[in-house]
C-alpha positions, 0 to 999 in steps of 0.5 A: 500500500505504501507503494501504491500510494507513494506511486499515485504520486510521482504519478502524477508529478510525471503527467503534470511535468508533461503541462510544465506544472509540478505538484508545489503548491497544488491544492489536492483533495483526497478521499478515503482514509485507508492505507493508500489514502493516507500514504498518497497524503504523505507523499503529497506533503514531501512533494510541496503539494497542500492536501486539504481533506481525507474521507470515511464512509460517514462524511469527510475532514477539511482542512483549509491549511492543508495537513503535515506530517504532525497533523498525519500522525494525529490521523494514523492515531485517530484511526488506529484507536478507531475513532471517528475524523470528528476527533481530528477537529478537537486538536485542530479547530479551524479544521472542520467534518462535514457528515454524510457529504463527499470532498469533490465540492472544495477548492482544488487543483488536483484530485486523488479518489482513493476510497472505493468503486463507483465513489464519484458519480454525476453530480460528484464530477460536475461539483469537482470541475466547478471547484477547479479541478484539472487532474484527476488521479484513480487510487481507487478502482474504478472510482467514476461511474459512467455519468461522471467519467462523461462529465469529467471528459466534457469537461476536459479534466485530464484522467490518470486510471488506476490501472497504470497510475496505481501499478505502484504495488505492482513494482514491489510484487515483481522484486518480492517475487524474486526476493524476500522483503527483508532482502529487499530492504538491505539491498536498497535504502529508502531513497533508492527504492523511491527512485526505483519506484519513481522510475517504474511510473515513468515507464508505465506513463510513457508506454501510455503515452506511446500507445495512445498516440501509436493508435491516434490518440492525440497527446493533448487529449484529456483521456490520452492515458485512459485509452493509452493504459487500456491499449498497453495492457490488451497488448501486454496480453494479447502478447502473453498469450501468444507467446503461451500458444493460447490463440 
């Protein structure tokens, strides 16, 4: 899950990179307060990003300065003694929880759903482009209906899906499938393995890229790495099962 998150994040410092943006500075909203949630946060704070809310099934945590590292380990602790985000305004008072609403209606710049399927739907997509938003990151699977994805593609907000921005796990299954994670930890440190991971999102972001175009995708459209990430893995596949005999 570390990876996963911390890989949404170069991620999306790559894609923005490629609009001579960076993530300093960006207002981002974040849903969800799970494992992934809580690590695209973190890296959102290294990266000079403001992260402004997280969420929960029953409504979801604002803050208008943007949460730290400090702010962070409050929430880790929150929701290790399993209490409610409600907790987080008794230490944070100019913060504030909203029940039973969703983030997608604050100001902000970027956006990384990381809670569930389905989490954004018509009226969730038309409040997240009237905040401002231009980029939208998929923690989660599959986090837009329908109605929602057509909004957000009318609307020309620039989509990251999570088969390629959330491959970041993908990178550790492939050297823990060779390596035991304790191995893994003596052979690189910290730092060498976040480039190692930074690298790996390069790569998978570039073959989108190429895959779309190769196939007419123009590189300024706003769905240029939908239908990139899409065309790379059927041909991954389709590769694969060539190479098996299957067809």
């Amino acid at each position: 899950t570390e990876a996963t998150g911390y890989g949404l994040v170069h991620f999306a410092k790559i894609m923005l990179a490629d609009f001579s943006k960076d993530l300093r500075g960006l207002r981002c909203i974040v849903s969800g307060m799970g494992k992934v949630a809580l690590h695209v946060v973190e890296k959102l704070i290294a990266a000079g990003a403001v992260p402004v809310t997280v969420s929960d099934s029953r409504g979801y945590l604002y803050d208008e300065e943007g949460f730290d590292y400090v702010k962070v380990g409050h929430l880790r602790q929150i929701k290790a003694q399993q209490k409610g985000l409600r907790e987080y305004v008794k230490s944070y008072p100019r913060a504030k929880y909203l029940d039973e609403a969703k983030p997608w209606g604050e100001r902000c710049d970027v956006a990384f759903p990381c809670a569930s399927q389905n989490e954004l739907n018509h009226s969730d997509a038309l409040s997240l482009v009237n905040a401002g938003c231009r980029f939208l990151v998929e923690g989660s699977t599959m986090p837009s209906t329908a109605e929602a994805a057509d909004v957000l593609r009318k609307s020309k907000v620039f989509v990251a899906p999570s088969k390629a921005a959330s491959a970041g796990g993908v990178a550790v299954s492939v050297l823990e499938a060779t390596q035991s994670f304790s191995e893994i930890q003596m052979q690189f440190s910290i730092e060498e393995f976040d480039n190692r991971l930074q690298e790996f999102m390069r790569e998978i972001y570039q073959k989108c890229i190429k895959a779309a175009n190769e196939y007419g995708i123009p590189r300024a459209s706003s769905e240029v790495l939908v239908y990139g990430a899409n065309i790379a893995a059927f041909l991954q596949v389709a590769q694969a099962m060539l190479e098996q005999g299957v067809v």
